[in-house]
N, C-alpha and C positions, 0 to 999 in steps of 0.2 A: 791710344786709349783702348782698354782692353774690355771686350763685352761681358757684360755683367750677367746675360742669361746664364752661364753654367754653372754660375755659384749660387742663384736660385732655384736652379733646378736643382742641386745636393744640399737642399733645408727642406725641412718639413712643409709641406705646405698652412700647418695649424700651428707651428712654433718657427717661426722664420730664423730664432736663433740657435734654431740644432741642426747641428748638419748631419744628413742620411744620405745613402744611397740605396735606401731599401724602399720600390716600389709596390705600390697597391696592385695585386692581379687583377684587380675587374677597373679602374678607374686608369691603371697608372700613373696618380700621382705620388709626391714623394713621400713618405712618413717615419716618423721619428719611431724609438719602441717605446714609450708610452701613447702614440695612435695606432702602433699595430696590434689586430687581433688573427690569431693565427685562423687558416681556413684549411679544409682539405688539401689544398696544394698552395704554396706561400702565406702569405698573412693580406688583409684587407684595411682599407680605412675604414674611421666610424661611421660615415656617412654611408657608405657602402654595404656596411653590417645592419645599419637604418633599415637598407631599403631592402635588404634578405629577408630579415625577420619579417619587417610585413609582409610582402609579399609568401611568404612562407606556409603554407596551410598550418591553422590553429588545431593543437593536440587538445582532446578534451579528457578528464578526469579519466581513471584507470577501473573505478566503480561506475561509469558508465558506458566504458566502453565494454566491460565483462556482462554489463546487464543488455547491452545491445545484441552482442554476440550469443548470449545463454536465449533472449529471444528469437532470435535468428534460427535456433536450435531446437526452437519450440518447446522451452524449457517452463517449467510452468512457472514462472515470474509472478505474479499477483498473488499463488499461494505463499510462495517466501518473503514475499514481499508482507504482508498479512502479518506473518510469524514472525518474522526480523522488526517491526512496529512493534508487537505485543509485547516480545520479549524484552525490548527496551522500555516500554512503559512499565514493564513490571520491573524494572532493576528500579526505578526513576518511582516506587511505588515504595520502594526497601530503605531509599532515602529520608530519613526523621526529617520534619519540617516544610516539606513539602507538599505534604497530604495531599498525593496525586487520587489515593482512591478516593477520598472527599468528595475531589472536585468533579469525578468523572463516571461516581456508579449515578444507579436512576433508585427513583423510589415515586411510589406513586404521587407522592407530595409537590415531588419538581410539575406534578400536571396540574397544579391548582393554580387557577389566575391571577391571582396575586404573587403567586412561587411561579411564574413559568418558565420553565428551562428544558425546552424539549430537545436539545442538542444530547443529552445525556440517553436518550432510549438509543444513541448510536456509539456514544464514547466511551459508554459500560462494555461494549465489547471489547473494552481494550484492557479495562482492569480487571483482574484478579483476587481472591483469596489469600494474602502476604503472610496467611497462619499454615496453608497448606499448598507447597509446591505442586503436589500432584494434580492441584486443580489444574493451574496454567499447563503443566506439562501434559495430561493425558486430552486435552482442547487442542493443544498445538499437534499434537503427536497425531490425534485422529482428522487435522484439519490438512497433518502432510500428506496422510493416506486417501482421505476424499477429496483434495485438492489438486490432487496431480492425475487423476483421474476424471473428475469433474471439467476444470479447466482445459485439458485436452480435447474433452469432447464437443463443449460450449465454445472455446474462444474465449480468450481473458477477458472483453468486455462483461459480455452476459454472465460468465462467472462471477465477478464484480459483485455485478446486479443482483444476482441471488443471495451472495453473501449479506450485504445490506439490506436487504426487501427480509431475508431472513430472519436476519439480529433486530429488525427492525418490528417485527411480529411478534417474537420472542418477549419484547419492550412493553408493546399492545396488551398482550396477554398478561402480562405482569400488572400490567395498569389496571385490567378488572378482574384479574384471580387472586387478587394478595392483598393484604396490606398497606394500606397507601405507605404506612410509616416503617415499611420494614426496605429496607436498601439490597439491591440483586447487584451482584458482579458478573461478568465471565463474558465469554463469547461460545455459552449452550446454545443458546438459543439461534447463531445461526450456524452451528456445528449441525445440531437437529437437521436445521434446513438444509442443510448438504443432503443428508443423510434421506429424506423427505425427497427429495429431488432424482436423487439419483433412485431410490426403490422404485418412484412412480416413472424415470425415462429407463428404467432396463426393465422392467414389467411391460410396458408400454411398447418396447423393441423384442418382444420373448426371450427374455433373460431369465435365470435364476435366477430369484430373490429371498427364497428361505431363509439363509444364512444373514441375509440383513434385517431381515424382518424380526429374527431372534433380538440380534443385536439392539435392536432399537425396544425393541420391547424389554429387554434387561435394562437398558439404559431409563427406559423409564420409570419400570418398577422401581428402580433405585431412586430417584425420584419423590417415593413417595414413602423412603421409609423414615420413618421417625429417629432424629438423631441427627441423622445425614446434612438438615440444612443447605439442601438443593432446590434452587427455585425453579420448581417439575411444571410452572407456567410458562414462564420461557423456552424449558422443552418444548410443553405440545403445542406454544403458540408458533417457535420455530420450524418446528414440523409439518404442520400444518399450512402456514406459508409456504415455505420450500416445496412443500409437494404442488402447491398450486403452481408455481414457477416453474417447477418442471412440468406440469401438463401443459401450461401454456408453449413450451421452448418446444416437446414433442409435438404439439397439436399444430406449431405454425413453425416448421420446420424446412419448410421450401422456401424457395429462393422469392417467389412474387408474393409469400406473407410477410415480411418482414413490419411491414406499414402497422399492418394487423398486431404483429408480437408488439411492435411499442408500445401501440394504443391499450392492449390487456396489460401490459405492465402497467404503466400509466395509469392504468384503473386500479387497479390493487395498490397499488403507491396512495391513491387517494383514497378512496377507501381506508387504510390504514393512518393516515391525517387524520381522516373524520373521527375515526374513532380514536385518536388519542386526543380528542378535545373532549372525552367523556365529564371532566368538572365542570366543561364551561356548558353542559346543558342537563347533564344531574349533579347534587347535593351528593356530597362526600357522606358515605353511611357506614 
C-alpha cells in the first residue's frame, strides 16, 4: 500500500483538487495559482499575504504627508491653509443655488435675540464679494505676504489666534458702526489685524514702520471713500484688535509669561463676547 502523504503534499493546500508543486516562501505550504500572490522573491499564500499587510506600517494620505513635511520645514501652513479654505468657499459661493454668501456673511441683524446667530462674526471671513474678484484676490494676496511673516515669528498657534480674535473685532465693530441691516463680507477685518499686529511687534522691537504705516493708512482712507462699499468698520475694528494682540504677544514674550499671555487673550476674547451682545442690553436705534 502505497503512502498517500506525497500526493497531498502536490495539491494545494485550499483546493485539495489541484495539484501544485509551487510552495509558499514564508509558510511552505503548497499552492495552486489562483492562491499565489507573487512577492519580491517567489509568490506567498493568502493567509500569509493576511498577515504582511497588517503587520505592515499603515501609509497615510499624500496631502498629509506633504503638509507634515512643509511643516517640518517651517513652512507657514495656517497661512495657506487660511487661503486654500477661502478660495474654495468662494468657488462654492459662484455656484447658483447654494447661496453660500447668505448663509455665511454677518449683518448686524444676526445679533438680535430673536435672529441670533453669532457664528457668522467668524464665517464672514470666509466669504467674498462674487461681483468683484479683486476683493478675495488682493485679502488673500496680502494675507500671503503678512502671513508668512507673522506666522514665522508667532508659531502657527498664536498666529491662529490673532487671525480669529482679529476677524472677530472686525465683526464687533461692524455690530456698532453700521447698519444692522446692511450685510459685510470679507476677511478685512482680520487682514487689518495682521497688519495692526505686526506695526505694533516691529515698532515695539525697533523696526521700521513708515512704510506700513503708509500702507494702512491708504488702506483706510479707501475705506472711507464714497462708492467704494467698503465696510471701513471692520477695518478699524480689525486693527485695533490686532494691534492689541500684538502688544500683548510683545509684552508677554518670555518663556515664564505664557500663563499671563493666555489669561490677556482670554480677556479680550471676553470682552469682545460682551460686546457682541450689544441688542440683548440696548434697543436697536
Amino acid at each position: 500500500m502505497s503512502d498517500p502523504a506525497p500526493e497531498r503534499a502536490s495539491t494545494c493546500y485550499r483546493h485539495p483538487d489541484r495539484q501544485s508543486f509551487v510552495l509558499c516562501q514564508r509558510c511552505g505550504r503548497t499552492i495552486c495559482g489562483e492562491c499565489q500572490t507573487p512577492a519580491p522573491v517567489g509568490v506567498i499564500c493568502p493567509e500569509c499575504m493576511r498577515e504582511q499587510r497588517a503587520s505592515a506600517p499603515r501609509t497615510k494620505p499624500a496631502v498629509l504627508t506633504r503638509a507634515r513635511a512643509a511643516a517640518g520645514r517651517g513652512a507657514p501652513v495656517v497661512t495657506y491653509s487660511i487661503i486654500g479654505i477661502t478660495l474654495a468657499v468662494y468657488l462654492l459661493q459662484l455656484i447658483p443655488g447654494l447661496a453660500i454668501t447668505d448663509r455665511l456673511l454677518y449683518a448686524g441683524v444676526y445679533s438680535l435675540p430673536f435672529n441670533f446667530e453669532p457664528w457668522r462674526m467668524i464665517t464672514s471671513m470666509l466669504v467674498h464679494s462674487t461681483n468683484l474678484i479683486f476683493h478675495v484676490a488682493l485679502n488673500m494676496y496680502t494675507l500671503w505676504i503678512f502671513g508668512q511673516l507673522l506666522e514665522n515669528v508667532l508659531g502657527r498657534w498664536r498666529f491662529l489666534s490673532l487671525y480669529l480674535i482679529s476677524g472677530l473685532g472686525g465683526s464687533v465693530a461692524v455690530l456698532w458702526l453700521s447698519d444692522p441691516r446692511t450685510g459685510v463680507v470679507g476677511a478685512s477685518g482680520a487682514i487689518f489685524g495682521l497688519m495692526g499686529a505686526f506695526l505694533v511687534i516691529q515698532r515695539r522691537l525697533g523696526g521700521n514702520a513708515t512704510q506700513l504705516l503708509i500702507l494702512v493708512g491708504i488702506n483706510l482712507v479707501i475705506g472711507f471713500v464714497p462708492g467704494f462699499r467698503i465696510a471701513w468698520q471692520a477695518h478699524l475694528g480689525g486693527l485695533v484688535v490686532g494691534a492689541l494682540v500684538g502688544l500683548i504677544y510683545v509684552e508677554t514674550r518670555k518663556r515664564d509669561q505664557r500663563t499671563l499671555q493666555v489669561v490677556l487673550l482670554a480677556a479680550l476674547v471676553l470682552v469682545l463676547l460682551i460686546l457682541s451682545l450689544r441688542y440683548f442690553f440696548f434697543p436697536v436705534f
